[in-house]
C-alpha positions as CSV (number, residue, x, y, z in Angstrom):
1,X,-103.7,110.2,251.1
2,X,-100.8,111.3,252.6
3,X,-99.8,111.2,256.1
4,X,-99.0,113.9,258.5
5,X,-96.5,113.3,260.7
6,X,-94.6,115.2,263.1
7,X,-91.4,114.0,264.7
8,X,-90.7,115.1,268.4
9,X,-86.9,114.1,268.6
10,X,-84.0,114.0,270.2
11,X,-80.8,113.5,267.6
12,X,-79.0,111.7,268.7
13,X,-78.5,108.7,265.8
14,X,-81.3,106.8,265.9
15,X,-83.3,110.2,265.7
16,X,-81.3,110.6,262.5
17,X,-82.7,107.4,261.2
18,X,-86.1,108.0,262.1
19,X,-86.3,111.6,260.3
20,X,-84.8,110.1,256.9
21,X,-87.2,107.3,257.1
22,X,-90.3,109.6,257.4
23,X,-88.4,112.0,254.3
24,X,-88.0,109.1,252.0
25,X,-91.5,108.2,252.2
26,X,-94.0,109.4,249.6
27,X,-97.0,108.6,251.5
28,X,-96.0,110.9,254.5
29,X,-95.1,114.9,254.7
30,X,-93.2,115.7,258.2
31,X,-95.0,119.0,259.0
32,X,-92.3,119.7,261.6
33,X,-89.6,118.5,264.3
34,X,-89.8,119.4,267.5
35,X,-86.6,119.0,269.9
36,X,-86.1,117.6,273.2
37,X,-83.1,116.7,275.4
38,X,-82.3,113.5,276.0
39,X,-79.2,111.7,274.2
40,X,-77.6,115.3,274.3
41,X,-78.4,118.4,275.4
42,X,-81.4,120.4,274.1
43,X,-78.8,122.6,272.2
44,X,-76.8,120.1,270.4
45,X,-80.2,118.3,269.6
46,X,-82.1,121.4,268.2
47,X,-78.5,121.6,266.2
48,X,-78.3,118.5,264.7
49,X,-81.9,118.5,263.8
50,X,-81.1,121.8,261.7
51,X,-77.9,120.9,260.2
52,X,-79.3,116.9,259.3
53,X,-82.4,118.9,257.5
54,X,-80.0,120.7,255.7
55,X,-78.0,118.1,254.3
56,X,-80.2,116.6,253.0
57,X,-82.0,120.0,251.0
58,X,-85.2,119.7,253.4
59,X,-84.7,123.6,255.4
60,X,-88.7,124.2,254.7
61,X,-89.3,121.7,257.6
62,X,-89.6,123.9,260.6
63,X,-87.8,123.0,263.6
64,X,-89.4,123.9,267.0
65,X,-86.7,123.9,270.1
66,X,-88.3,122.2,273.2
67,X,-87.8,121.3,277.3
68,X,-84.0,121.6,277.9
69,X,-84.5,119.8,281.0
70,X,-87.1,116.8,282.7
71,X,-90.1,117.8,285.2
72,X,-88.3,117.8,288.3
73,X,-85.1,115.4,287.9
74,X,-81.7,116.4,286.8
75,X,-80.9,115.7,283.0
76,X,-79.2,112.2,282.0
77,X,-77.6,112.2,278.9
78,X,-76.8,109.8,276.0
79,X,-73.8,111.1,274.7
80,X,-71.8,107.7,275.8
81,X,-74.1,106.0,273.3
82,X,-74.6,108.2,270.4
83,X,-71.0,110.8,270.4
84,X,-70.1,113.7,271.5
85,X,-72.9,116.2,270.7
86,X,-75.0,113.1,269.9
87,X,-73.1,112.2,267.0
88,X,-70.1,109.9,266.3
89,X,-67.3,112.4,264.7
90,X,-67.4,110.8,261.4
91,X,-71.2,111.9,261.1
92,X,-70.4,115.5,262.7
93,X,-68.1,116.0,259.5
94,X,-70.6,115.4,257.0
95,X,-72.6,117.3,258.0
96,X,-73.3,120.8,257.8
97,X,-73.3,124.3,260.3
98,X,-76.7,125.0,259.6
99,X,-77.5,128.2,258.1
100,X,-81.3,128.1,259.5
101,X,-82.3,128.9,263.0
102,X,-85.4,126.8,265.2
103,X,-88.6,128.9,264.1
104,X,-89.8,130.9,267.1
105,X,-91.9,129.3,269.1
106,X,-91.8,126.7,271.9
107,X,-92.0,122.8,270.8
108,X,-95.2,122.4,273.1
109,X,-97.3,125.5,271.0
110,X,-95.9,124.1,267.8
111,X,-97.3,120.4,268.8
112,X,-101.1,122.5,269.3
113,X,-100.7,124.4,266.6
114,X,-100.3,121.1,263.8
115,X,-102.9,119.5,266.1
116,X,-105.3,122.1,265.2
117,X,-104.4,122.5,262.0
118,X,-104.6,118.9,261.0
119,X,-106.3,117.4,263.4
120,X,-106.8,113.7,263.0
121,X,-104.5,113.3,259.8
122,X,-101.8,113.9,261.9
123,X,-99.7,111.3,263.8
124,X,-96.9,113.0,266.7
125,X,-93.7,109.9,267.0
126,X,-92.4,111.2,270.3
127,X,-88.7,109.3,269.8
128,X,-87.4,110.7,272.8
129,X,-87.9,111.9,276.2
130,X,-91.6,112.9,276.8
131,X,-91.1,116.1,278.1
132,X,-92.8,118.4,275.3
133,X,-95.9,116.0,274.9
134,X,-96.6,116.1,278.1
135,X,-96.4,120.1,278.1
136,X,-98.5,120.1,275.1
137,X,-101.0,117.8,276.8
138,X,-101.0,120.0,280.2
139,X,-101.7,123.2,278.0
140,X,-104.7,121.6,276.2
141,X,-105.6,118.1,277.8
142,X,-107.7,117.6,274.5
143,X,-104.7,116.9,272.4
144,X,-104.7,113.4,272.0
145,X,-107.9,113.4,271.4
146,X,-107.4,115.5,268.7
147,X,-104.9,113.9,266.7
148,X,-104.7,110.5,265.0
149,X,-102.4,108.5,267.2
150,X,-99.1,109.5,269.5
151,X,-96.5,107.0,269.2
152,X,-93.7,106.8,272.4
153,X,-90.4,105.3,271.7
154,X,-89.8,103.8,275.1
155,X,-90.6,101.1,277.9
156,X,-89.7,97.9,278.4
157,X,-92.7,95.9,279.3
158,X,-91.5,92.4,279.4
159,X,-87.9,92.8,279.1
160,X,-84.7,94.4,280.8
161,X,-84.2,98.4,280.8
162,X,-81.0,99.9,278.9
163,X,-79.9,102.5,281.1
164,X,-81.4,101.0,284.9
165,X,-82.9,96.9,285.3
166,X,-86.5,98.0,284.9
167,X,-86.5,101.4,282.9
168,X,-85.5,102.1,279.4
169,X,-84.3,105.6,278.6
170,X,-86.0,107.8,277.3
171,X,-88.8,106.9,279.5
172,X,-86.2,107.2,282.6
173,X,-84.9,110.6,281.6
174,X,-88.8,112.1,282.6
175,X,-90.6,109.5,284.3
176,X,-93.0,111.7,285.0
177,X,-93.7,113.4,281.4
178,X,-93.7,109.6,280.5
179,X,-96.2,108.8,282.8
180,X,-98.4,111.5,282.1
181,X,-98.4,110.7,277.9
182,X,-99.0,107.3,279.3
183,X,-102.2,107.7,281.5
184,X,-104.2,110.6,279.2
185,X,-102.7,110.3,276.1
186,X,-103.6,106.5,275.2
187,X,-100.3,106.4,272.8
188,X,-98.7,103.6,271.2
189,X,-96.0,102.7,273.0
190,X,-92.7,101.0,271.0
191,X,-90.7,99.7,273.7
192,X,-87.0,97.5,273.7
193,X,-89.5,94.3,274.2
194,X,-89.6,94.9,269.9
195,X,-87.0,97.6,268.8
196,X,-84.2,95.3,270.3
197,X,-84.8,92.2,268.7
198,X,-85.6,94.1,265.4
199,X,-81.7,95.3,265.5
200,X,-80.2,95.9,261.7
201,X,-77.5,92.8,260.8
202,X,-74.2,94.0,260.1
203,X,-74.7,93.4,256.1
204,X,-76.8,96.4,256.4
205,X,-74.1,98.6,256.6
206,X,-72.6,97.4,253.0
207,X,-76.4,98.0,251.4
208,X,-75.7,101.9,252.0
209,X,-71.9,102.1,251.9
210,X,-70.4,104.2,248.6
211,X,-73.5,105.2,248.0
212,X,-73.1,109.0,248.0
213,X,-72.4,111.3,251.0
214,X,-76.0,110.1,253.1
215,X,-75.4,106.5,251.8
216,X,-72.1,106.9,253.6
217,X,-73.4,108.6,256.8
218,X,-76.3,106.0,256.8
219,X,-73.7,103.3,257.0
220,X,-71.4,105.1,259.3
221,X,-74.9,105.3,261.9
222,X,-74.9,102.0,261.0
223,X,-71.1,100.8,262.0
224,X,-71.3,102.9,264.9
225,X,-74.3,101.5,266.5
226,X,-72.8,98.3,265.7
227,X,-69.9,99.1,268.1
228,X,-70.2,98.4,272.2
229,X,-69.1,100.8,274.4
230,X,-65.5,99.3,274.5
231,X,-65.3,100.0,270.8
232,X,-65.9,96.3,269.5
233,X,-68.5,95.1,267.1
234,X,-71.7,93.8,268.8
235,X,-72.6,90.9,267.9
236,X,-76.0,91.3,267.0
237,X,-75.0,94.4,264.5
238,X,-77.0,97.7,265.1
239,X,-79.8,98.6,267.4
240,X,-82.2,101.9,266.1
241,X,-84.8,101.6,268.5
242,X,-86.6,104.9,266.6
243,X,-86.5,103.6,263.3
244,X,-88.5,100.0,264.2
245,X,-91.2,103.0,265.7
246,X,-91.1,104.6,262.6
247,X,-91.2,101.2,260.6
248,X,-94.4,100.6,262.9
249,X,-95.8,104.0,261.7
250,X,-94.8,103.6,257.4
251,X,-94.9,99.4,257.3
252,X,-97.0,98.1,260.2
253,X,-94.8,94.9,260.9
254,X,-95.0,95.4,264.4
255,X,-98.3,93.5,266.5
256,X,-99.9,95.6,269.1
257,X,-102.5,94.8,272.3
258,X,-104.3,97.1,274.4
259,X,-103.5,97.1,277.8
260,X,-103.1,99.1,281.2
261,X,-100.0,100.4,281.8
262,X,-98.5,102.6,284.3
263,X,-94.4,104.7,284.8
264,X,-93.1,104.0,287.9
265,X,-91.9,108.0,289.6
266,X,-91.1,106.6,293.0
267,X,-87.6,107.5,292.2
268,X,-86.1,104.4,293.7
269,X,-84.4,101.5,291.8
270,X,-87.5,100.9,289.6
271,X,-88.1,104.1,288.2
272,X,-89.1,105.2,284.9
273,X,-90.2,101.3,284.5
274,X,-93.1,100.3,282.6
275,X,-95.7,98.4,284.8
276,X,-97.2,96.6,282.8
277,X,-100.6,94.8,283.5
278,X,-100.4,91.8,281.6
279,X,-102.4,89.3,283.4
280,X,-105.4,92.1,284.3
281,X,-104.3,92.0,288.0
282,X,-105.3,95.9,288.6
283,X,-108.9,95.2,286.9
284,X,-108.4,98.6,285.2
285,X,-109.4,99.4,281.6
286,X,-106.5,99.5,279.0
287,X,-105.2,103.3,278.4
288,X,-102.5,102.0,275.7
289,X,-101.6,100.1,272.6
290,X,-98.7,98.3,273.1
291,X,-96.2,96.3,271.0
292,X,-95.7,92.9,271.6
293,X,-94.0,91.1,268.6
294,X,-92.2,92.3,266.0
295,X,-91.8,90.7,262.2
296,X,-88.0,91.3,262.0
297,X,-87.2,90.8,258.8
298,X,-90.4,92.7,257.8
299,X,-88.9,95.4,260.1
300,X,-85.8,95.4,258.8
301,X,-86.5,95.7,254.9
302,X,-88.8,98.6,255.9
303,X,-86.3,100.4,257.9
304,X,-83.8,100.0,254.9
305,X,-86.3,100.5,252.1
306,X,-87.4,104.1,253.4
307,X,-83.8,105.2,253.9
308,X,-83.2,104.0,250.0
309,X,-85.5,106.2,248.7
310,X,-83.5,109.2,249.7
311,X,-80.7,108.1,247.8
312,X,-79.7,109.2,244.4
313,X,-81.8,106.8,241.6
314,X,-79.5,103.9,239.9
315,X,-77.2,104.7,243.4
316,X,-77.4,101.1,244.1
């Protein structure tokens, strides 16, 4: 049977990873995206999203623009991460202006609309901020009861934060929208504890190199995420924290626990961090699965399978 899934994104390059994956795979039809800020602004996200969909022939996928800005905090951006736009410049060449427009209607009434019409067959992967779930759950509050499972890319239970000590970013960009998924939504939440150590080895980039023009932009994501911010090679090769969600979703080689978790919006040094129960200390029921451990090389070869399948047959 297939799977529904719909992709709530913020492209940014990981993002790019994540929407391939779920279009290579037969087992899955992506009913929509929905755009968010986050690694760029809502624009230049709701543009990439349209001009990545049209490379790669797939402009029957609607796109529904989104929040262009957190709850209450001012927007933190990405670009330092992902490029300018939320793309390196090699990756902004290849693709195309797109010649489609977002469909019209906000990224919160598009998330209830595929809820309703698919109810429980379809799975939202909410790969950036939260900021459109949690609209979509403060319109109808039934949401995730409607649907199969919500996935959040974010949190960093039992490790460091990427953009503060405690908090990782997307979950930092709208602690609260983060907060609210987190304590009515009971999503699944893929945080750096797994997507980090699941990073892609630097060999990866030669499996999709001459491969055709996506082989090539595949590997360029690749060599670019590869890259610290001073420009050299990382030594672990390339971290797409989206695609290990999306490898959770297609391959399941991540392991999961419920548990009781809750976003710190104190707005001091801390916030945006996952608090994470682990020891039972608040006595509260779980509201959350969680992922704990991660089969890497499991991981890996499902990240890099899906992408494959987009490629031309006998491209190899």
């Amino acid at each position: 049977m297939t799977k529904k899934l719909l992709l709530d994104v913020d492209p940014g390059i990981d993002d790019a990873l994540a929407i391939l994956m779920a279009l290579g795979n037969d087992d899955v039809e992506v009913v929509g995206l929905t755009t968010v800020m986050g690694n760029t602004t809502i624009e230049n996200t709701t543009n990439n999203a349209l001009a990545l969909l049209e490379f790669v022939d797939r402009t029957d996928i609607p796109v529904a623009e989104g929040a262009g800005r957190p709850f209450a905090d001012e927007l933190v951006m990405a670009e330092y991460v992902h490029g300018p736009g939320g793309v390196p410049e090699t990756v902004r060449e290849a693709l195309p202006d797109p010649s489609t427009d977002p469909i019209d209607q906000h990224a919160a009434d598009f998330i209830l609309e595929q809820a309703e019409k698919y109810g429980d067959d379809l799975t939202i992967a909410a790969v950036g901020p939260q900021t459109n779930v949690a609209l979509a759950m403060a319109k109808d509050p039934t949401l995730p009861d409607t649907v199969a499972d919500i996935y959040q890319m974010g949190g960093a239970l039992k490790t460091t934060g990427n953009i503060t000590p405690q908090a990782s970013f997307n979950f930092y960009v709208d602690a609260a929208a983060a907060a609210r998924v987190v304590q009515d939504g009971w999503p699944t939440v893929v945080g750096l504890d797994v997507t980090e150590p699941a990073h892609l080895p630097p060999e990866a980039q030669k499996r999709f190199r001459g491969r055709g023009s996506l082989g090539d932009v595949i590997a360029d994501i690749l060599e670019y995420k590869a890259q610290g911010p001073d420009g050299t090679v990382a030594e672990g090769g390339s971290i797409t924290s989206d695609a290990v969600v999306l490898a959770g979703f297609l391959g399941n080689p991540l392991t999961y626990e419920d548990a009781y978790v809750e976003i710190d919006t104190t707005d001091g040094p801390s916030n945006g961090a996952t608090v994470y129960d682990e020891h039972g200390v608040y006595e509260k029921q779980p509201n959350c699965t969680v992922a704990l451990d991660v089969d890497i090389e499991r991981c890996r070869e499902v990240i890099m399978s899906n992408l494959e399948k987009l490629l031309p047959e006998g491209d190899a």
